[in-house]
N, C-alpha and C positions, 0 to 999 in steps of 0.2 A: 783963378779957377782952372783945375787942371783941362787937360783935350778933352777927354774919355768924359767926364763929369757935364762940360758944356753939352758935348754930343748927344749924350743922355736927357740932359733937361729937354732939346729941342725937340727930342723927339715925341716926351710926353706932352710939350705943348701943343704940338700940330695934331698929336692924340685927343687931346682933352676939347680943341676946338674943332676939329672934324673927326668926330667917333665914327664915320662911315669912312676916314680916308682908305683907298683904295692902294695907295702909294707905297705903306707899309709890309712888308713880305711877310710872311709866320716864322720865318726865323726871328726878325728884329720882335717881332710881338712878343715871342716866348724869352726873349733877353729882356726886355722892359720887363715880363712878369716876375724873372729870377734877379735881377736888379728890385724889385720894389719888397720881393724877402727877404735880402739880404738886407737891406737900408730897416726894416723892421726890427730882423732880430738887432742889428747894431746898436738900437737908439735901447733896447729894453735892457742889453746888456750895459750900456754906457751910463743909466739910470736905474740901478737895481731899488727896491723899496729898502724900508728900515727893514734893521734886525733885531728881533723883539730879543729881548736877554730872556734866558731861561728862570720859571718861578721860582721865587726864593726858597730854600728847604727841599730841593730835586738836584740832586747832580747828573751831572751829564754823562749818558753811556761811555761804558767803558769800550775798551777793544778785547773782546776774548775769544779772539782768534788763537790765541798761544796757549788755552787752555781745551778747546775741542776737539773731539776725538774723529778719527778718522772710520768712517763705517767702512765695513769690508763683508766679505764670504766668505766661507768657505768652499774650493770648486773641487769634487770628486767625479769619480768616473762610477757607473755605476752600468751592471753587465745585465739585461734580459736575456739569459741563456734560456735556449726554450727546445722542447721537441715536437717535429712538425706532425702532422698527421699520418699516420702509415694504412690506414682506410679511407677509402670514399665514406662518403656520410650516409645514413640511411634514407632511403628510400619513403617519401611520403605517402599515403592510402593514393591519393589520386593519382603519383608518377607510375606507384604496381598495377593499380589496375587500367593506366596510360597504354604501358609498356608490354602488358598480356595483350590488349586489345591490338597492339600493333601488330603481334606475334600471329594471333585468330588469322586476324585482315592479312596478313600474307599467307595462311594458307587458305585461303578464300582463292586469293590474285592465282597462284603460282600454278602451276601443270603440276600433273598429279605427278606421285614419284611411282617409276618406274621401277618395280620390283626387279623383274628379271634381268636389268640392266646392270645391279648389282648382285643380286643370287643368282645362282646356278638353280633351278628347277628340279627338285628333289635331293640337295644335299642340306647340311645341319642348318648352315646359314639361312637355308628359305625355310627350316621349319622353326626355328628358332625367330624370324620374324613376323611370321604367321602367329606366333604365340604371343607378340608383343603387341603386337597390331590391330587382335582380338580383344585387348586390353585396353589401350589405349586409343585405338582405333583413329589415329592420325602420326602419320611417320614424326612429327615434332613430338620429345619427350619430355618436355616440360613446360607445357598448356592442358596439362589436365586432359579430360576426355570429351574428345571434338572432333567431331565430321565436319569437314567443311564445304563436303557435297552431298552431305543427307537434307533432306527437309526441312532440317531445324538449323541447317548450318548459317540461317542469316541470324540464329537466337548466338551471336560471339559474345556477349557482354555479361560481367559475374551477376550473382544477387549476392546481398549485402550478406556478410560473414563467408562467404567462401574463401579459401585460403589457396585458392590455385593462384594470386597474385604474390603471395608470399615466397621471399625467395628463401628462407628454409622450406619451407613445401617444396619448391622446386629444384633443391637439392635433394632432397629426400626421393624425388623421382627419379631424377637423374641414377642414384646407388640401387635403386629399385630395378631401374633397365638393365642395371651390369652386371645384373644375376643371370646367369646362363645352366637352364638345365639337360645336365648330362646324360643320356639312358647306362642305364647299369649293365644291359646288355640283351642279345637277341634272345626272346622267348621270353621275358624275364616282366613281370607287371611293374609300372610303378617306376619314377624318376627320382634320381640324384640330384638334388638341387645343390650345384658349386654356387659358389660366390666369387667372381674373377675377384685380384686383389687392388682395389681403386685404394687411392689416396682420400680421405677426406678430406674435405676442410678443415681447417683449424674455427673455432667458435669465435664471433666479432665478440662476444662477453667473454673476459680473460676469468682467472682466479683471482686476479688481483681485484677486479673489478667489483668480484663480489665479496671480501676480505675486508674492501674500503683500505687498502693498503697504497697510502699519497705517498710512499720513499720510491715505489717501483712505476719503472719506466713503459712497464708493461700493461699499463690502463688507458682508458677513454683511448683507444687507438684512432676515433675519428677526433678528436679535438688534438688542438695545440696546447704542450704541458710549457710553463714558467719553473724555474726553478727559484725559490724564496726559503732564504735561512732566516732565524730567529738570533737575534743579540742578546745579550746577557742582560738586557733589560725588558727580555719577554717580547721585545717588535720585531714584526716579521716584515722584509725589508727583501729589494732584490742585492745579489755580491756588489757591494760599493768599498768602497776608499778612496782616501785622498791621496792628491797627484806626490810624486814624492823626487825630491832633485828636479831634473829638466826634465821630468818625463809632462806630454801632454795628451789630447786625449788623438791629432792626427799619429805623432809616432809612437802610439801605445799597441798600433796595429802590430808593429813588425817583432816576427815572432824569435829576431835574433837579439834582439836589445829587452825582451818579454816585460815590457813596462805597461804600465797602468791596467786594460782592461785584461791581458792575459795574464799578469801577475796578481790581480784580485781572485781570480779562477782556481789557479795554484794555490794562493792562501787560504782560500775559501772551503772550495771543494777536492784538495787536493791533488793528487796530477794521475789520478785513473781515468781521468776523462780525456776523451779527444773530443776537442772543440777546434770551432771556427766563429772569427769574428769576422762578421758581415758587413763590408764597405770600411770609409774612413769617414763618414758623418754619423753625428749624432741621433737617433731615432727623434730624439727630444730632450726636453730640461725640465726641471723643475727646480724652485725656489722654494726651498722650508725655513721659514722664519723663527725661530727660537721665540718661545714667550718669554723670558727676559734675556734681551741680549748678553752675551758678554764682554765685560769691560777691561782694557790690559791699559792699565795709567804707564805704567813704565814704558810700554812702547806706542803711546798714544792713538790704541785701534782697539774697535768696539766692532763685534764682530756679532751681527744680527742675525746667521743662519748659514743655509750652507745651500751651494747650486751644485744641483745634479745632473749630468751627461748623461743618455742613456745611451749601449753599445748593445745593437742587435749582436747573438752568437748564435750557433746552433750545437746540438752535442753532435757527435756519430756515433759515438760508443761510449762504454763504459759509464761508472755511478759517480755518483757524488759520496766524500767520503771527508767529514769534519773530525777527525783525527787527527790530532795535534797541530788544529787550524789556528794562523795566527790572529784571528780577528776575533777570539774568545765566545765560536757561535755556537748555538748547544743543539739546536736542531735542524733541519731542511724538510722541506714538502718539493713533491713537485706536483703543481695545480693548473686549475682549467683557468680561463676567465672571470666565469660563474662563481669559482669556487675563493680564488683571491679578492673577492667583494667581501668574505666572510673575513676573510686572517688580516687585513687589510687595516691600517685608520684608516677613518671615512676621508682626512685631507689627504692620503695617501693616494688612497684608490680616483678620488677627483681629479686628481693629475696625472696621473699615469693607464683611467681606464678606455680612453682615445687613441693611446698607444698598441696594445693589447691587440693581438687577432680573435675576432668572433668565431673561428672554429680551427 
């Protein structure tokens, strides 16, 4: 009997007659334990059971490994060119009538304003603010008409349908004050009312807006636009294609090798646009599965669908222009959020509506 084998027996036997012996360390314990599985599996491998033969009239599986096909993708890049918003957003009933109340309440706090500190005492300017003053009867031009040291000046708060929280109202007073009237001259009844020449604003609702015109860049200025062309099978789809030679979607960024998401851009919307593509990571992916895959026996790959990159871009200028675009597209929108739910398949829009900015 070899060393190692006597050693072993001894020790289970002083085990097995003094199962308290104290003498044994937790090393030697966990060597007896990995010795008694190892002598286990030995004796089940050294004695395997019969091998039943297979039922008569069943042959036995084949190997057809040399006939299945190899499942793959297809990986595309795919461009969210968008435009960001070039408005603040509007203003909700409670921020206007917030924001007025704030206005009241500081001329509540403040020292009164000193007329004569800025007018001269009988020249145009002090009679010209005597005329607005009378009007408005608080130096602020655009909180409507409020004392805030008459009687009533602790009543600062609107009733429901006043439009002094409106900030068209408050433009419109605003071009109100910058009317300055002229005398025609001494002796003479009766004022020349000029109008200085102010700049207005331009209107938050464009023409496009009200036209419903989705090709121009010039709508919803508080939302962010997508741009989404349509393929010749009627789906509206954001610029994709697939990766083409070495190109991938990190060096698709550089705008001297113009591969992958800067060369869908060009193909797509052709090259009036100045764009920028944002970072070198993907926004996200998505997996479109083909309902029947496709099968290529010659080169043994079944190719179940296609994986899409997505590359944030932004424009800075210029349109989109599908003239003698290579990817056969017939038309382009550019849409909100809201609005690409509609043009959208629903498994489109499911996977890409987390990507998307809400305004």
């Amino acid at each position: 009997m070899p060393k190692r084998q006597e050693v072993v027996r001894r020790f289970v036997t002083i085990k097995r007659t003094r199962p308290n012996n104290t003498y044994l360390c937790q090393t030697c314990l966990l060597s007896l334990h990995h010795h008694r599985l190892a002598s286990t599996a030995t004796v089940s491998v050294a004695n395997p059971g019969p091998i039943e033969p297979p039922p008569s009239g069943r042959a036995l599986p084949t190997n057809t490994s040399s006939t299945s096909l190899r499942t793959v993708y297809k990986t595309k890049a795919s461009v969210m060119l968008s435009r960001p918003p070039l408005l603040t957003r509007d203003l909700t009933p409670f921020e206007k009538a917030y924001f007025l109340y704030q206005k009241r309440l500081n001329e509540r706090l403040a020292l009164p304003f000193t007329r004569y500190f800025y007018y001269q005492k009988g020249t145009p300017g002090d009679v010209e603010w005597k005329r607005k003053i009378k009007e408005r009867q608080t130096p602020a031009r655009d909180i409507g008409r409020y004392n805030a040291y008459a009687k009533e000046g602790w009543n600062d708060e609107l009733l429901m349908g006043a439009r002094e929280s409106e900030p068209e109202e408050q433009v419109e007073a605003l071009l109100r004050d910058a009317e300055v009237e002229v005398p025609r001259g001494e002796g003479e009844e009766g004022a020349e009312v000029k109008k200085e020449v102010v700049a207005k604003p331009m209107p938050r609702v464009t023409e496009a807006d009200r036209v419903g015109d989705t090709k121009s860049l010039d709508r919803l200025l508080q939302r962010t636009l997508y741009l989404v062309v349509r393929k010749g099978d009627g789906r509206w789809w954001f610029p994709s294609d697939g990766l083409v030679g070495k190109e991938s979607l990190h060096t698709s960024l550089l705008m001297a090798n113009l591969q992958a998401a800067e060369r869908i851009l060009v193909q797509t919307g052709g090259l009036n646009m100045n764009t920028w593509i944002v970072g070198n990571i993907p926004l996200g992916h998505y997996i479109r599965n083909y309902s029947v895959p496709a099968k290529d026996k010659e080169k043994s790959v079944e190719t179940r669908g296609e994986k899409y990159f997505f590359m944030k871009g932004r424009i800075m200028a210029g349109q989109a222009n599908l003239k003698d675009n290579a990817q056969g597209l017939t038309d382009f929108q550019w849409l909100a959020k809201d609005e690409l739910e509609k043009v959208l398949l629903p498994r489109d829009w499911s996977a890409t509506k987390n990507i998307l900015a809400e305004r």
